[in-house]
C-alpha positions in Angstrom: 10.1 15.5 -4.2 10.5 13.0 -1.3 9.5 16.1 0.9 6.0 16.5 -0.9 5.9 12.6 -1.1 5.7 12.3 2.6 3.6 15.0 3.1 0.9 13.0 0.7 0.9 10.8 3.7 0.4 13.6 6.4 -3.0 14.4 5.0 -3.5 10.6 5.3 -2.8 10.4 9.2 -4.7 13.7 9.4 -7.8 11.3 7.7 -7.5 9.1 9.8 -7.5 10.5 12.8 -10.4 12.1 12.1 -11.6 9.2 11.0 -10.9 7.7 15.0 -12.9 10.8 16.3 -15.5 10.8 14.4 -16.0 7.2 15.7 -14.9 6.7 18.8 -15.5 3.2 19.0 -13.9 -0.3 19.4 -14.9 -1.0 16.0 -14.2 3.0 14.4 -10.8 2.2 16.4 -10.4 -1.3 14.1 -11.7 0.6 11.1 -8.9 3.1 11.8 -5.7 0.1 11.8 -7.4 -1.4 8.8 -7.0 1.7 6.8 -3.6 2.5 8.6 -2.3 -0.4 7.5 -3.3 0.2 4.1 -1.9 4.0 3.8 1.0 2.9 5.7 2.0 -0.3 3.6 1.4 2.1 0.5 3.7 4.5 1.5 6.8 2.5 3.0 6.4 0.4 -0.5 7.1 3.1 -2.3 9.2 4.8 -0.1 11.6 1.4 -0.2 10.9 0.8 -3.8 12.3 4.3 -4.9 15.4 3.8 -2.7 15.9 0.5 -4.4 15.5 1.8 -7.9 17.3 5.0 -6.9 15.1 8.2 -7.1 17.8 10.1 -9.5 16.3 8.1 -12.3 13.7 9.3 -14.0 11.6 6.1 -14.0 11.6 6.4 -10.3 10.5 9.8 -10.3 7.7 9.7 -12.4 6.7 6.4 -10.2 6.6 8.6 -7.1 4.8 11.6 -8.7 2.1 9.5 -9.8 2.1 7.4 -6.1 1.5 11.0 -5.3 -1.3 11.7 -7.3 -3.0 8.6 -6.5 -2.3 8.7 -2.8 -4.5 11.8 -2.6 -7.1 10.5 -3.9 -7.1 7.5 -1.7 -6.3 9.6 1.1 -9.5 12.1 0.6 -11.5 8.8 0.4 -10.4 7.9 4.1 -13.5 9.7 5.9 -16.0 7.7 3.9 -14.2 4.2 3.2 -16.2 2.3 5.3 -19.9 3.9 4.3 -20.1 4.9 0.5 -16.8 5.9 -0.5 -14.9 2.2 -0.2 -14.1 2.1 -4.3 -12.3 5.3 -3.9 -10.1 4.0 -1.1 -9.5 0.3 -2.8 -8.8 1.1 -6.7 -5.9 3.8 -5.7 -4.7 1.5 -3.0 -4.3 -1.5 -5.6 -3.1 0.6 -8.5 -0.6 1.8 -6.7 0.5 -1.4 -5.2 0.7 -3.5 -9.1 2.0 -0.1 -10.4 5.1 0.1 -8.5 5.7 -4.0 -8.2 5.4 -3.7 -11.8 7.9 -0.7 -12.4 10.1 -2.6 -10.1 9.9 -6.2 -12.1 10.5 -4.4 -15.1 13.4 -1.4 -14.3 15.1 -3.0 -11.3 18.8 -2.9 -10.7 19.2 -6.2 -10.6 17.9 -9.8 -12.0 17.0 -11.0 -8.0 15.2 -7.6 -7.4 13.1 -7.9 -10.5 13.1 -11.5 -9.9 11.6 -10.4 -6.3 9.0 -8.0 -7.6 7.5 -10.5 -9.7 7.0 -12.6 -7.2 5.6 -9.8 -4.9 3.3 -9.3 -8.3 1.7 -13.2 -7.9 0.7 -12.2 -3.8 -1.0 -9.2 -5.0 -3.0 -10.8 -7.5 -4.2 -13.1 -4.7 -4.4 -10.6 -2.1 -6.4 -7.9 -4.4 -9.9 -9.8 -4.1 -9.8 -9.9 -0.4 -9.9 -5.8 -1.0 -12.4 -5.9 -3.9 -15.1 -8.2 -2.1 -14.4 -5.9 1.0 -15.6 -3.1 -1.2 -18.6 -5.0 -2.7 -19.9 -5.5 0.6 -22.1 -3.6 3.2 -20.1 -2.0 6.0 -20.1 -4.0 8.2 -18.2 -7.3 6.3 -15.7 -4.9 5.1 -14.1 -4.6 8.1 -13.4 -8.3 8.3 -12.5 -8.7 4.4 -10.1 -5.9 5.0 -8.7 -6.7 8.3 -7.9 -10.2 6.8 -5.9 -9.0 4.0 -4.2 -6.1 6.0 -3.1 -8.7 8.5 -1.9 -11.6 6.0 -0.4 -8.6 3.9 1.8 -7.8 6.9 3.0 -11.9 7.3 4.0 -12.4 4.0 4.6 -10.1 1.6 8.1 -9.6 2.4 9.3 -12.7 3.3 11.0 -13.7 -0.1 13.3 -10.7 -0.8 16.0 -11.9 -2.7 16.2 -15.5 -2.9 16.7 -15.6 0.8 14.3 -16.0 3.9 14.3 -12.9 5.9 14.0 -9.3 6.5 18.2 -9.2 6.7 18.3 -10.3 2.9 17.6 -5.9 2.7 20.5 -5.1 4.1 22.7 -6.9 1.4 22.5 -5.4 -1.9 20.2 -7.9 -3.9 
């Protein structure tokens, strides 16, 4: 399952570098991060979350097979994100996201993991308009609405694992 998980992602740096070819550009090249950092923060989410959880359980497995299902459709969306297909990128994108930070606060191992998740739940909820008004507007905003949540995405998300206030707070069993 983890094999055909990945692979999801494959067709997504497939997208995207057709994506970079088709616009060979300083800006296509920005476009191309942007939605990078999108697929990619998708799948190592869900890639950590289902170690954490432990992929045996079937909670966790149904989790990824749906992350699957919607990570296709986001995936396809890739070539036209940034003209008319920007809905079909975002919605899978943010389900995704609240549906696994929500498996996660609710069938986590452990109190401080659920604990965490729930608090990973509140920057979503702020972070998720910055990718909805990216989709509301024309082409060319989107690229800054999108690179602004992308880049604050990468700062800060992670920085409260486990009651503690770094990236080494993973390597302890929360």
């Amino acid at each position: 399952m983890e094999l055909f998980y990945d692979l999801v992602f494959v067709f997504a740096v497939s997208q995207l570098s057709h994506h970079l070819l088709e616009h060979l550009t300083w800006r296509g090249a920005a476009e191309t991060v942007v939605l990078l950092a999108g697929v990619f923060g998708t799948w190592a989410y869900t890639s950590l979350v289902a170690t954490l959880l432990d992929i045996e359980r079937d909670i966790t497995r149904w989790m990824v097979l749906i992350v699957m299902g919607l990570g296709l459709y986001m995936n396809a969306a890739i070539p036209g994100a940034f003209e008319d297909r920007a809905w079909a990128f975002v919605v899978p994108l943010l389900v995704t996201l609240f549906f696994v930070a929500g498996v996660t606060a609710a069938a986590g191992r452990t109190e401080a993991l659920r604990e965490h998740f729930r608090r990973t739940l509140v920057w979503m909820v702020v972070a998720a308009p910055l990718w909805i008004v990216g989709a509301c507007v024309e082409s060319e905003s989107r690229l800054w609405w999108w690179a602004t949540v992308s880049w604050a995405s990468t700062r800060t998300t992670w920085w409260s694992g486990c009651g503690c206030s770094s990236s080494s707070c993973w390597a302890r069993p929360c």
